[in-house]
Structures are given as structure tokens and as C-alpha cells.
VMD Tcl script that draws the C-alpha trace (Angstrom):
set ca {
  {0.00 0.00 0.00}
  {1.28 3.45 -1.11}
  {0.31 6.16 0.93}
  {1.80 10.39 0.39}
  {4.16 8.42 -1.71}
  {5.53 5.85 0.97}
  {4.54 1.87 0.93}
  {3.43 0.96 3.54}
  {3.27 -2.67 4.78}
  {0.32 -4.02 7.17}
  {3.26 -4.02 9.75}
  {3.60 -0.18 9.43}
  {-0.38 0.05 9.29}
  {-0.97 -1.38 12.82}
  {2.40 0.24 14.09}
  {0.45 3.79 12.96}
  {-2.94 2.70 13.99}
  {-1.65 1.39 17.83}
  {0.35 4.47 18.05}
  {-2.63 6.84 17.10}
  {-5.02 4.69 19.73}
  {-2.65 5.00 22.77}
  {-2.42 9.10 21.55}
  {-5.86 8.87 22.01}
  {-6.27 6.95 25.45}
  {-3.84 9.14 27.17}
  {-5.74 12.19 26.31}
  {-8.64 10.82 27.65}
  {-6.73 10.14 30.59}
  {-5.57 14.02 30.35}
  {-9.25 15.14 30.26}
  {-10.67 12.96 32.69}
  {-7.96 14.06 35.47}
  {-8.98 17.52 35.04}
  {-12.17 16.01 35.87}
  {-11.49 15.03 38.48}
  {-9.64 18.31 39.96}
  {-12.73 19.97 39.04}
  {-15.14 17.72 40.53}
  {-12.94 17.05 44.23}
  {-11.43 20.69 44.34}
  {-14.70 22.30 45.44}
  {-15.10 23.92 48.42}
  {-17.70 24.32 51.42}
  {-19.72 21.84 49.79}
  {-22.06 20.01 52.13}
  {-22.11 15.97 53.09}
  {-25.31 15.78 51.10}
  {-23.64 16.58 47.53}
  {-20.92 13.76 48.51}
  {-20.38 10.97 45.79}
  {-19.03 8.68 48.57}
  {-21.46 7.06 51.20}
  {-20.81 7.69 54.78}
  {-18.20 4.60 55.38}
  {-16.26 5.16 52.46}
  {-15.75 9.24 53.80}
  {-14.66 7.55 57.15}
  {-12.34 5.54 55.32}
  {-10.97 8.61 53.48}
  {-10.68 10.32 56.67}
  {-11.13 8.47 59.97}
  {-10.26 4.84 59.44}
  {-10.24 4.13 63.53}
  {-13.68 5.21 63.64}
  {-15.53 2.50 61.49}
  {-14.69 -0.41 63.69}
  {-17.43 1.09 66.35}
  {-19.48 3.17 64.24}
  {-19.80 0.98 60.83}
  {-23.34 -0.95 62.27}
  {-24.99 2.39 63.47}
  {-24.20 4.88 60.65}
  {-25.55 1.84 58.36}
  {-29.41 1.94 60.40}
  {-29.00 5.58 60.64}
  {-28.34 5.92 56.53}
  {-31.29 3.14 55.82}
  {-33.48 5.48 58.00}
  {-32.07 8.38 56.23}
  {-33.51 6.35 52.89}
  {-36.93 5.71 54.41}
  {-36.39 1.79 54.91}
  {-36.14 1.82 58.50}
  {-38.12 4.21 61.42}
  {-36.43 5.43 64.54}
  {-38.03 7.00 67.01}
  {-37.69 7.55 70.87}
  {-40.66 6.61 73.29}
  {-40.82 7.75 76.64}
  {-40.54 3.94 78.11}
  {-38.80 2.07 75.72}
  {-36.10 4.79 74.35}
  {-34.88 4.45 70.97}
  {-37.34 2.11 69.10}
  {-36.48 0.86 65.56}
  {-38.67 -1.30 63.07}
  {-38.28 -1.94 59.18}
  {-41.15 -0.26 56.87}
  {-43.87 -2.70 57.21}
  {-43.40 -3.63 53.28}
  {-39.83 -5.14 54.05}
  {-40.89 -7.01 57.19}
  {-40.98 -10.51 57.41}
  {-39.26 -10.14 53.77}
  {-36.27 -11.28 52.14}
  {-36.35 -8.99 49.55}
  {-34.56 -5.53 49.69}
  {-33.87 -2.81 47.47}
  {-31.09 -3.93 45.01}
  {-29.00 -0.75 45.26}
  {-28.18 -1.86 48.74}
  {-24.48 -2.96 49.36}
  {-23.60 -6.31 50.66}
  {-23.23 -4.74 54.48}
  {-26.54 -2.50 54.57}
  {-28.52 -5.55 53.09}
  {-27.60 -7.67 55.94}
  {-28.54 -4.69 58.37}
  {-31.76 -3.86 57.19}
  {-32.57 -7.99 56.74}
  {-31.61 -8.55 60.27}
  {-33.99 -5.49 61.21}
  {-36.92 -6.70 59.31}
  {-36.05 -10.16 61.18}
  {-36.32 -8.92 64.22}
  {-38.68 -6.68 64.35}
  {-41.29 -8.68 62.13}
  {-44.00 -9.21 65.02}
  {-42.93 -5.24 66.41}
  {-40.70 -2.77 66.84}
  {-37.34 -3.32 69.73}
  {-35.62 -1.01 71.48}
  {-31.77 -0.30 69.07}
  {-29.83 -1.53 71.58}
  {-31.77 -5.37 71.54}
  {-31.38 -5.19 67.86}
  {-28.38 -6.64 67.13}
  {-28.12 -8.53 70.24}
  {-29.09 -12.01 68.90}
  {-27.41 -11.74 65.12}
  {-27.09 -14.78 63.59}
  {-24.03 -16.89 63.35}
  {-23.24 -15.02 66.90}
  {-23.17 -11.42 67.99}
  {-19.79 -10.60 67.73}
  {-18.93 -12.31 64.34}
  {-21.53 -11.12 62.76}
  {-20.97 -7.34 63.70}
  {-17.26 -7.91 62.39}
  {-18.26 -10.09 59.26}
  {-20.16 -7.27 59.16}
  {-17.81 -4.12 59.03}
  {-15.41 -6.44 56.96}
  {-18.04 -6.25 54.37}
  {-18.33 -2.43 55.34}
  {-14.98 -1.47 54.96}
  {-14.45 -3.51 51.32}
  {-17.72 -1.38 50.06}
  {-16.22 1.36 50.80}
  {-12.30 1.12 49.74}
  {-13.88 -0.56 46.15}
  {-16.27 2.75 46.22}
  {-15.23 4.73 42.85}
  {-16.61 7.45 41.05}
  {-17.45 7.14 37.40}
  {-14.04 9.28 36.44}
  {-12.23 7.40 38.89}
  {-13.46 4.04 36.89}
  {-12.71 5.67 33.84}
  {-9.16 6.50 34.52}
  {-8.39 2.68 35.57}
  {-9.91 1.40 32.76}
  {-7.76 3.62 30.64}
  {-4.70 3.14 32.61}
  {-5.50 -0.88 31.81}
  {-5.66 -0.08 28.17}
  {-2.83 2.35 28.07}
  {-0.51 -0.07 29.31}
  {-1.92 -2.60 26.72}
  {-1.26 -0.15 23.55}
  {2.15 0.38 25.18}
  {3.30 -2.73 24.64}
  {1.86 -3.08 20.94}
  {3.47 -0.03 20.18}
  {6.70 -0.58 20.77}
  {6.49 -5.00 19.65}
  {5.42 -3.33 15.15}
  {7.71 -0.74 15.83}
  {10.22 -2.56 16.34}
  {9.08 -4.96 13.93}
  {8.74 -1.43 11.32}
  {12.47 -0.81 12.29}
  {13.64 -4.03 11.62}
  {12.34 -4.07 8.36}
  {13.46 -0.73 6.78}
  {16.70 0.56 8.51}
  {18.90 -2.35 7.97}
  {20.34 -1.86 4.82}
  {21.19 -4.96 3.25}
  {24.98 -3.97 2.41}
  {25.92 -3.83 6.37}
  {23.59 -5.92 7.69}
  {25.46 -8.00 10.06}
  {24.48 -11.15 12.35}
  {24.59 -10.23 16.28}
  {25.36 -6.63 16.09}
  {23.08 -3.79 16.24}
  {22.60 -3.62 12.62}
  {21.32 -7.55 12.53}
  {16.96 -7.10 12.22}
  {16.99 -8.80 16.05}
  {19.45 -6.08 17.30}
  {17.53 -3.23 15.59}
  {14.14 -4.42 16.45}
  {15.12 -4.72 20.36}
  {16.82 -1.50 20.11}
  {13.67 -0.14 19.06}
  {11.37 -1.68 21.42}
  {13.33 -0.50 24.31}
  {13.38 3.15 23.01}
  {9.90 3.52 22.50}
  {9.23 1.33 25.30}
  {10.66 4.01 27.56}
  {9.25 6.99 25.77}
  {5.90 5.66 25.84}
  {6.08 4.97 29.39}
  {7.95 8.04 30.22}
  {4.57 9.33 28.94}
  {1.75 7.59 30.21}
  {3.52 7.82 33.70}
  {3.25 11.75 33.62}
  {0.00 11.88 32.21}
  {-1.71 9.12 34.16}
  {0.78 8.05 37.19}
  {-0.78 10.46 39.48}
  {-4.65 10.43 38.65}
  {-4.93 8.00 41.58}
  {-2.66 9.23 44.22}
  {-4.28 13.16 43.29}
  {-7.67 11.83 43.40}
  {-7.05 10.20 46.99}
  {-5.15 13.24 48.13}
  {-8.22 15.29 47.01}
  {-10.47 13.40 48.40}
  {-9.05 12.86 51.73}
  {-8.20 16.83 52.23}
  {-12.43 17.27 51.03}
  {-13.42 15.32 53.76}
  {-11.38 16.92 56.29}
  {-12.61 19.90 55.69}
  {-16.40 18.42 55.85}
  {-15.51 16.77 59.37}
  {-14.14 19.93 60.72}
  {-17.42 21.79 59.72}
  {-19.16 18.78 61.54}
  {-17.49 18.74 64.67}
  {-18.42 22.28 64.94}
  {-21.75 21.65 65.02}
  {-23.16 21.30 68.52}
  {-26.66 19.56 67.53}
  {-24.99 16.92 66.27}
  {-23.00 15.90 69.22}
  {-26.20 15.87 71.48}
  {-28.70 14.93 68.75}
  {-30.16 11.13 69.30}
  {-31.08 9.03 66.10}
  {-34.18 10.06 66.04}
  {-32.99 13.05 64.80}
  {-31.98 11.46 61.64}
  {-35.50 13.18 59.78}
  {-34.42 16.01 59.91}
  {-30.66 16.09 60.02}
  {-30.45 13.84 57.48}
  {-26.99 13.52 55.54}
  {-25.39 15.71 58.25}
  {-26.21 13.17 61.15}
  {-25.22 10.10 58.97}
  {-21.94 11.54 58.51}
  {-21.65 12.63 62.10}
  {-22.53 9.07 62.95}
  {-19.17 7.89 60.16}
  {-16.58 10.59 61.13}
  {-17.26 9.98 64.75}
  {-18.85 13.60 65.72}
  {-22.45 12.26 67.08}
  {-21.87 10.15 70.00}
  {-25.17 10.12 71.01}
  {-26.71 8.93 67.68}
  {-25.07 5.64 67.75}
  {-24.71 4.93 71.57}
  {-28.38 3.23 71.59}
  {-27.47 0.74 68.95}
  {-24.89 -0.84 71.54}
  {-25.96 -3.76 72.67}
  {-25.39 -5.61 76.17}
  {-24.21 -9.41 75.10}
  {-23.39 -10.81 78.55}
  {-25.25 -13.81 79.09}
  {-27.78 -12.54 82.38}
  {-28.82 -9.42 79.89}
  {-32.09 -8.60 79.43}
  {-33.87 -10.16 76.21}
  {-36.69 -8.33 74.15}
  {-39.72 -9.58 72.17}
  {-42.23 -7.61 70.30}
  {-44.56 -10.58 69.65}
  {-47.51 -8.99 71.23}
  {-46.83 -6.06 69.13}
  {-45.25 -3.83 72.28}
  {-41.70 -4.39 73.05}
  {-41.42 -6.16 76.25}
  {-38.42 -6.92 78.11}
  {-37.69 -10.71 79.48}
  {-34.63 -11.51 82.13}
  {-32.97 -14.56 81.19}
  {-31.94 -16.93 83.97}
  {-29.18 -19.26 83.61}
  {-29.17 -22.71 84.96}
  {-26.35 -23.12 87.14}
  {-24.75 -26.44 85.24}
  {-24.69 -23.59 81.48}
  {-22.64 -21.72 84.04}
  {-20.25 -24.56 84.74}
  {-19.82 -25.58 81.41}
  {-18.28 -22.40 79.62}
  {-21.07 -19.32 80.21}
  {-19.36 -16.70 81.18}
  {-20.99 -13.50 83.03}
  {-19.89 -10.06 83.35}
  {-17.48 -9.38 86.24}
  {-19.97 -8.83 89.84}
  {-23.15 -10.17 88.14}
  {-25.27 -11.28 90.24}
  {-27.00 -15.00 88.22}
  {-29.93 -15.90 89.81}
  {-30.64 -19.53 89.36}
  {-33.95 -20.62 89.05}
  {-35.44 -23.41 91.05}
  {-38.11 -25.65 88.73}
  {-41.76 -25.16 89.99}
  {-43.17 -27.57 87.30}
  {-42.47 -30.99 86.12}
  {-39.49 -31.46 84.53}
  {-40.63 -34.37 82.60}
  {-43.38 -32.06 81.34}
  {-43.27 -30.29 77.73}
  {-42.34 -26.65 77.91}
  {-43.79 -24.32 74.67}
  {-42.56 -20.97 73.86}
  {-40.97 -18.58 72.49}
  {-37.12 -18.60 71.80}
  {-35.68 -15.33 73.05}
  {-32.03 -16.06 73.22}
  {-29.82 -18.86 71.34}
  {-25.69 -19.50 72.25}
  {-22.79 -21.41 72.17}
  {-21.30 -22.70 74.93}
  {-17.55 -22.61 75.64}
  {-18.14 -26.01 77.59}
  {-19.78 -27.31 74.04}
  {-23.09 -27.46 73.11}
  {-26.18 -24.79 72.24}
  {-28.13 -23.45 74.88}
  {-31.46 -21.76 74.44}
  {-33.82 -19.29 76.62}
  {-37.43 -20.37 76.08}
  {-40.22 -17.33 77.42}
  {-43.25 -19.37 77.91}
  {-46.01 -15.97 77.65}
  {-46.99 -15.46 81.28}
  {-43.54 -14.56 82.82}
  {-41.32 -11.84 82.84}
  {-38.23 -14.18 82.64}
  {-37.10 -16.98 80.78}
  {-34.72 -19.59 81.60}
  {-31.12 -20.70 79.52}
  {-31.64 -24.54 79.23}
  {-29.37 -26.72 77.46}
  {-29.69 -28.99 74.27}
  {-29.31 -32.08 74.08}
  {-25.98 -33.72 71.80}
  {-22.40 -32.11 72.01}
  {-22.44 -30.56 68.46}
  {-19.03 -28.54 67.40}
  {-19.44 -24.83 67.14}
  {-20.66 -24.56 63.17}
  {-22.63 -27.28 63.22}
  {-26.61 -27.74 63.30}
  {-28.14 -24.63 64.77}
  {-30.80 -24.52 66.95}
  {-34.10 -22.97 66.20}
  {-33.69 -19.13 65.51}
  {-34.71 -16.14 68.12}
  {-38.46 -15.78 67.47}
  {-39.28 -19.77 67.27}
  {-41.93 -21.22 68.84}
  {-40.42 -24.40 70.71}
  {-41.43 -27.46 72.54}
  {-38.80 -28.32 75.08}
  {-38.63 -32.16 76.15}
  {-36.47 -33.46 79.29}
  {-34.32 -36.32 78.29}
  {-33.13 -38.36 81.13}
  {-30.66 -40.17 79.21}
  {-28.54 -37.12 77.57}
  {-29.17 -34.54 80.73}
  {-30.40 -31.86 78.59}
  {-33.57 -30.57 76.51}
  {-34.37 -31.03 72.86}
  {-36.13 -28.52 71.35}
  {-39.04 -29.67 68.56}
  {-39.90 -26.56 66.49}
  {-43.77 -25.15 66.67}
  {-43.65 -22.34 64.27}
  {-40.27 -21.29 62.39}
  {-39.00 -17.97 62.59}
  {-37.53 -16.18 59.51}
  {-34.44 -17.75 59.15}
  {-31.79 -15.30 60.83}
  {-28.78 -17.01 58.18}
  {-30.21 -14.51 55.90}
  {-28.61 -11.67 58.23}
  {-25.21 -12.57 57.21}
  {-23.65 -10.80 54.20}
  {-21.54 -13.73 53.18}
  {-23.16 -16.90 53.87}
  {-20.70 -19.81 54.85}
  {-21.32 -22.86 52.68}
  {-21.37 -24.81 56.02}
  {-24.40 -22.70 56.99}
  {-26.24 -23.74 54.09}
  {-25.42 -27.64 53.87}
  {-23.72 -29.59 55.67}
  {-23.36 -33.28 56.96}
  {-26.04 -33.53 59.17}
  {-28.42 -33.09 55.91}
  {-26.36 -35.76 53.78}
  {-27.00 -38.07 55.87}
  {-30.32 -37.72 56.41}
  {-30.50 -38.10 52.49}
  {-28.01 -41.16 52.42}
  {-29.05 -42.62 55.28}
  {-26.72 -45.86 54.27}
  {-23.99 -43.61 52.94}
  {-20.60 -42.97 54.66}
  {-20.66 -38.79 54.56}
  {-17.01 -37.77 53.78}
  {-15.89 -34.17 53.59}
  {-13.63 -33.38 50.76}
  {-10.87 -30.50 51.86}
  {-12.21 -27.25 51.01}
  {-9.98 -25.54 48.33}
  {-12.07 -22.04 48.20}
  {-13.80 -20.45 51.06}
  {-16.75 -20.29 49.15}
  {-17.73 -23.88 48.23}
  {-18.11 -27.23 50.21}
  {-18.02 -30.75 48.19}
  {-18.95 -34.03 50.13}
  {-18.58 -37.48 49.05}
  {-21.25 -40.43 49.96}
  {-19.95 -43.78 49.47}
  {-21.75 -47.16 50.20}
  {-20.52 -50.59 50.11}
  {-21.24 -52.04 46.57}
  {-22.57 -49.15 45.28}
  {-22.20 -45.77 43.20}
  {-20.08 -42.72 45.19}
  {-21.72 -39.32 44.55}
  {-19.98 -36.13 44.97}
  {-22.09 -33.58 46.68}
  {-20.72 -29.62 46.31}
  {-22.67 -27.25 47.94}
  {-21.12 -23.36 45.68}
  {-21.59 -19.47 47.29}
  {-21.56 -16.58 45.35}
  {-22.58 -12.93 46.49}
  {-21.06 -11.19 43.56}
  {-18.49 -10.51 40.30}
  {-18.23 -12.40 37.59}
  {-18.66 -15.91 39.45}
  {-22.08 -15.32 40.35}
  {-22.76 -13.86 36.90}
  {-21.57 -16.96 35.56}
  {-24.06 -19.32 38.11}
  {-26.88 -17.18 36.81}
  {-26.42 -17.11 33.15}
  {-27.48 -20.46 31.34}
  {-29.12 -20.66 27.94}
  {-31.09 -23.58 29.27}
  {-33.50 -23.06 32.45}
  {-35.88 -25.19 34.09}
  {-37.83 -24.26 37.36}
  {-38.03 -26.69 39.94}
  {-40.89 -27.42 42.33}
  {-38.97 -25.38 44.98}
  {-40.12 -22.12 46.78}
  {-38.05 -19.36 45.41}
  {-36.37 -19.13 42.19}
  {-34.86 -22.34 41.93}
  {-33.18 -23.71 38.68}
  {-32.88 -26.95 37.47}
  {-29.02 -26.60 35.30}
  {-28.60 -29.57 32.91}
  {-29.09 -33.19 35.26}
  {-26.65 -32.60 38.16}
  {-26.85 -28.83 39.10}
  {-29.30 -26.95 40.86}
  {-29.05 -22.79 41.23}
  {-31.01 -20.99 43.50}
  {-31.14 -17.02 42.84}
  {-32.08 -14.36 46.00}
  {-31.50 -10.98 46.05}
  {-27.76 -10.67 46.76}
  {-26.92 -14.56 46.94}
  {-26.70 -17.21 44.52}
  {-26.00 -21.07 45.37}
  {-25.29 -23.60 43.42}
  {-25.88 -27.71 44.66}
  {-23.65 -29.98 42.45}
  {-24.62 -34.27 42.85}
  {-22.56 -35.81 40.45}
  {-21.15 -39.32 40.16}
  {-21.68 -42.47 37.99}
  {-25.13 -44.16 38.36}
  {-26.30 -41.54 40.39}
  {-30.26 -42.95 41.21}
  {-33.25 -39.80 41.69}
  {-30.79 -37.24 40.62}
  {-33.63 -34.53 40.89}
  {-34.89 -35.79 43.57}
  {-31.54 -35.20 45.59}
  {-31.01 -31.75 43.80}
  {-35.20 -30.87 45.22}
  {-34.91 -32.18 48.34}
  {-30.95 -29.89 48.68}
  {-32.38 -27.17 46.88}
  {-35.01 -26.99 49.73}
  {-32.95 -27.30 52.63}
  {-30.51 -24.13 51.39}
  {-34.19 -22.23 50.25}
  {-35.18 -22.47 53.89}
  {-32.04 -21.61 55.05}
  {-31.33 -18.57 52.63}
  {-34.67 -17.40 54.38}
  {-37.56 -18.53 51.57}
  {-40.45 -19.68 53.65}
  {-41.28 -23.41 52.86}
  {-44.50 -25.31 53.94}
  {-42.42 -28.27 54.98}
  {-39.20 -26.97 56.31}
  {-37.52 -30.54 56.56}
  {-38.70 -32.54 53.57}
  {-38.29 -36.25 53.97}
  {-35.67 -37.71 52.03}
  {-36.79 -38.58 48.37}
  {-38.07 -42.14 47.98}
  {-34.91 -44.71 47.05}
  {-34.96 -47.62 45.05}
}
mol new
graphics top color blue
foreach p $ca { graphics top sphere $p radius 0.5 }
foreach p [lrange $ca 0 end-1] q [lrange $ca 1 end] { graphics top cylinder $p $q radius 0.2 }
display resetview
């Protein structure tokens, strides 16, 4: 190809058109900086025109302070959104309860991070039957208090160091392709050099006027131009964009701290404070908007159920052999332990307030019968390693039956409480499936538990004497490309499950909620009712993702 009386190879073509491309990119890069600068450099403006959410300006400015202040400011900006109401009664203090359209549901607004989901599903939880006072809210969270408040602001804390603006996007995405054009520009030039300054009449193997020797020569060169470049012009978009950002939200949490109505105000407040007491609540400048929402986890405090509709408080009295086997108490409590006024051997109904591990081993759960103002700690039957079967959730109904045999209670459940598993904002595979339910569908099998090789997926093996081995994997995705790669199938079947279950091919079974999708595996040779298994699995993680089921515990599918 002749072109302005040169021929041109395709060589020098893609040479011109790669160099031309990364000309481009950089510029866009140049632009988008000054972006940037104008979009972070202005001053005085208020919380409310912010891109970042609350956490992610505490990052930016006050790392120490989201530790202790990640779970409140999350309530306080879900309040702030109209999904949750705070306000203060005269008996009861602070009282907190989802909108009555999220209660009792798993559903949630899809714009909601992984960590504000798992607030406002906990709140809607807990407060389906009424609202509780803020400091009994997060009291009983699901796997255990205090791992799921630091699950919790793990999840918080990721949100917001991932949180970018659609320039700051931009300029990664361009610094990706910049480095990409980089490299193509300086492989055809040198291949361009190689090809038209080495004059046949001194070319010379192994010297710089060989084609190898010129084309590295030229790679380098331009190599280091290039760079030299792209390093000026894009290098710093990052490092000026956090520098920015950081000195923006200093100056926002000195204005703050100024304010004296946000130091006293209480999180009721939050209607009309909005934005300002949200970011109080981050930067660590209203103290008395997230005091109420810490709660007392010692094991003689007082428990709370709004089942009637009022909140009503219930002492919990442990039984002096839970204090013996690993429940501690805070230092100078005083546990009163109460002596039985009714039969044992008698059936006890009633509400489950209150659900622990012991350090001693085993699960021990307060049971409010209706007619007290106390309930009392009794412990399950079966020493069951913490992560294990659960027992019923806070908000079961209960019957409690005395075995003589084991020394402790077993609790058959009445009517099932939302599942609290929902709560958490990663689910543990172990949470979802785990031995216990193998075996109840292999009752002849020999469970086996294959070494996990990713935090996010269990596999099993069932093996019986004489007879096929099936590999059971039990796959947990919350977001990215994996779970966009669970979803999307050109092929979908429903199952007869609650929920949106899908039936993949023969040996996988997907079930979709909002922010969580799992994926049950059973694969193996001369696998018999292969969607029965996948139903009766597919069921078990439902009910345990927090879809309500008619039959909680299906019995295992029929075997021939």
C-alpha cells in the first residue's frame, strides 16, 4: 500500500494505527484528570452533595472510627432512605422497626451494598411481630453477635475502599488499556524498524545492525518513551484523586465537629438532620446517635420480644450447670438460678428469646413461655461442634422435652422464625449444607468431607458398600463475575422449589435471591433420583437462605 508516496506494509499500518489509539487513550486520561480536579477541588460543599457514602468518607478520613461506628451509621443511613423508622418513646427509648413492606421479607432494594442488606434484613427479622428497642437489635445476630458485627464491618470497609466514582473508573480502565497499547506499540515498531533501517549492504548477524538487534533497540526506546509518557500523564490520577479526596473530607468533618446539635442529637434526629447526622454518625462527631445501637451481650442481659406487638423486656436466667460448662458472666453479676416449679418431665412451649454457644460445648437456648417476665437458659441435648446444626432461631416457637438419658432438653420446632442465616452478608457454605443433611438423604452412605480448596464452596462425598459414590458440592456466590456466571445459562428449568430455583442440565441446581446465589452440584456415575436429591438440597438451602417453605424438613426422596 502506497500512501503520500511511501509503501506501507500491514506491519507499518498497525504500528500507525496502535500508536494513534494509545495518543488517544492518554488524552482521555488528560481530560478525565482535570475532571477530576474539578469535581474534588470544590469547596464548602455540604455531606449531602458527597459521591461517597458515609463509610467510604470515614475511610478517606477516619479509618479508627468505622470499627465502632460501621453498624450504626448503616441503620442511621437506611433510616435516612426511608427503609427503616427510629423513634424515641418515653418507656422504651430508641425504638427501631423496618417499613412494614420489608418485614418478614427477604427482599430488599437492590441498590443496597452487601453490608446495609444484611442490616436492614436482620432489622426486618427482628422486628417482624414489632418494633425493639436499638440496643436489643443486634443482640441475637445470627451466626453469633460478635462475628456477625465484624463479618459485618469487613463487608463495610471492602464497600467502601472498592467505592469509585465514574471518572475514577474511567481512569483505571484507561490506565488498563494504556498499558496494553504500550506494549503493541513498541512489539510493530520494532518490527517497522527491523524491516526498513537495515540496509542490506551492512547488515550483520549479532550486532546492532542484525533485524533482532535493531528491532530490540527499538522496542526499548519507544518502550521508555511511551512509558515516560503515560507515567506523567496518568501516574498520578490516583494518588491526586485520593489526596483530594481525603483533604475534602477533612474539611467536611471539621465543619461537623463544629456543630453542637450533632454531638447531642439522638437518632431520632436522623428526619431532619439527614446527611449531616449520617456523617456525624461515620466521622465519629455524634456520640449520642449511635450509643443506643450498643448492645449488652453478657449472658444474664435482658432479652426483648415484640410478639404482642409492644416491646417487652424478658430476664434470662441461667441454669447453674450452662454456668459450669463455659457461660461466662460479666465481672460482679449477680445469676440468679432458678429453682423448677413444674415438672421437669413435662413439655415446655414458647418462644425462643435467646440462642448461644457454649464454651463447655453445646447450644443453649432461653425459652419465654407468655406469662412470665423471665425466661430460663436450658441446654440442648448432643455435644455438636461450634458450626454445626443450629438450633431454632430467636423468634421460634419451641417445645422443650427433658431427656433423662442425655441430661439436657431437645427442642421440637412449633412455628419457624424467619431464618436469621439470611442476616449474614456472606453466607458460609457450612451454613447452608452440611453433613447432618447428607446423611439424612443417604441414610446408608458414609458422609465424607472433601478438603475445602475455596472459602466459598463445600463438596462431600457419599460412598456405600457395593454401590455408586456421589460427589455432593454445595457453591456461594454474592457477587463478580462468578455469580454472573451461576446465573447465566441458555437452558433453564424451574423446579418445584419455593423461590427461584433452577434446574441446570441433570446434576446442578441454582437458587437465585436478592444478593446470593448457590449452586448444589450431585454428580457421580449411576447416580439414582438425581432430581430428587437436587429438590430435596435445593429446599434445605431455600429455607435456610430465608424462603419460607411449607415443609421446612422434607423427607428424604423415595430410594430404590
Amino acid at each position: 500500500m502506497i500512501v503520500l508516496g511511501a509503501e506501507l506494509g500491514w506491519v507499518d499500518i498497525v504500528t500507525a494505527a496502535a500508536s494513534l489509539a494509545w495518543a488517544v487513550v492518554t488524552a482521555a486520561v488528560a481530560l478525565t484528570r482535570l475532571g477530576i480536579r474539578r469535581e474534588l477541588l470544590g469547596e464548602g460543599l455540604p455531606p449531602a452533595a458527597g459521591p461517597e457514602p458515609p463509610l467510604a468518607a470515614a475511610m478517606a478520613t477516619a479509618p479508627a472510627t468505622v470499627p465502632s461506628t460501621a453498624v450504626a451509621t448503616t441503620v442511621l443511613d437506611l433510616a435516612r432512605r426511608g427503609l427503616v423508622d427510629i423513634w424515641r418513646d418515653e418507656r422504651f427509648g430508641v425504638l427501631v422497626r423496618a417499613r412494614s413492606a420489608l418485614a418478614g421479607s427477604t427482599r430488599v432494594a437492590p441498590a443496597l451494598a452487601a453490608h446495609e442488606a444484611a442490616v436492614l434484613r436482620l432489622i426486618a427479622t427482628r422486628t417482624a411481630h414489632g418494633p425493639l428497642p436499638a440496643e436489643a437489635l443486634f443482640q441475637e445476630a445470627a451466626p453469633s453477635p460478635a462475628r456477625w458485627r465484624e463479618v459485618l464491618v469487613t463487608e463495610a470497609e471492602a464497600a467502601a475502599s472498592r467505592f469509585q466514582t465514574p471518572r475514577r473508573r474511567r481512569v483505571r480502565h484507561l490506565s488498563t488499556a494504556s498499558t496494553l497499547l504500550v506494549l503493541t506499540v513498541s512489539t510493530f515498531a520494532g518490527f517497522t524498524s527491523a524491516r526498513r533501517f537495515v540496509e542490506p549492504e551492512v547488515e550483520t548477524e549479532d550486532t546492532i545492525n542484525s533485524p533482532a538487534g535493531q528491532w530490540f533497540l527499538t522496542f526499548v526506546l519507544v518502550l521508555l518513551a511511551t512509558t515516560a509518557v503515560s507515567m506523567i500523564v496518568i501516574g498520578g490520577a490516583h494518588g491526586e484523586d485520593d489526596r483530594r479526596r481525603r483533604a475534602r473530607w477533612r474539611r467536611v468533618s471539621s465543619g461537623l465537629a463544629a456543630d453542637r446539635d450533632l454531638t447531642t442529637a439522638g437518632p431520632e434526629r436522623i428526619g431532619a438532620l439527614g446527611h449531616q447526622l449520617v456523617y456525624g454518625a461515620a466521622l465519629g462527631h455524634a456520640p449520642a446517635a449511635v450509643g443506643p445501637f450498643t448492645p449488652d451481650e453478657s449472658a444474664e442481659a435482658t432479652a426483648w420480644t415484640a410478639r404482642s406487638g409492644t416491646p417487652r423486656p424478658i430476664a434470662v436466667h441461667v441454669e447453674p450447670e450452662l454456668i459450669t460448662r463455659g457461660i461466662s458472666t460479666s465481672p460482679g453479676a449477680a445469676v440468679r438460678a432458678p429453682s423448677f416449679t413444674t415438672d421437669p418431665e413435662a413439655p415446655i412451649v414458647g418462644e425462643v428469646v435467646r440462642a448461644r454457644w457454649s464454651a463447655g460445648g453445646g447450644w443453649w437456648i432461653a425459652v419465654h413461655e407468655g406469662m412470665s417476665d423471665h425466661a430460663i437458659a436450658r441446654r440442648l441435648g448432643g455435644d455438636r461442634v461450634d458450626g454445626g446444626p443450629r438450633p431454632p432461631g430467636v423468634g421460634s416457637v419451641v417445645r422443650l422435652t427433658w431427656s433423662d438419658g442425655a441430661r439436657a432438653w431437645s427442642a421440637d420446632v412449633v412455628e419457624t422464625a424467619p431464618s436469621q442465616l439470611i442476616v449474614a452478608a456472606r453466607p458460609n457454605p457450612d451454613d447452608l449444607l452440611d453433613g447432618a443433611d447428607l446423611r439424612q438423604l443417604f441414610p446408608d452412605h458414609r458422609i465424607e468431607e472433601i478438603p475445602p480448596q475455596f472459602g466459598h464452596m463445600r463438596s462431600y462425598r457419599a460412598r456405600r458398600a457395593g454401590g455408586p459414590t456421589v460427589t455432593i458440592q454445595c457453591l456461594v456466590a454474592t457477587a463478580g463475575p462468578f455469580r454472573r456466571l451461576l446465573t447465566a445459562a441458555s437452558r433453564r428449568r424451574r423446579l418445584p422449589v419455593p423461590g427461584t430455583v433452577y434446574l441446570r442440565g441433570r446434576v446442578r441446581a441454582v437458587i437465585v435471591t436478592e444478593g446470593v446465589t448457590v449452586a448444589v452440584d450431585v454428580t457421580g456415575r449411576r447416580v439414582e433420583n438425581r432430581r430428587d436429591l437436587l429438590i430435596a438440597l435445593a429446599r434445605t438451602v431455600s429455607y435456610r437462605l430465608g424462603v419460607p417453605l411449607d415443609d421446612p424438613r422434607p423427607p428424604p426422596p423415595a430410594r430404590r
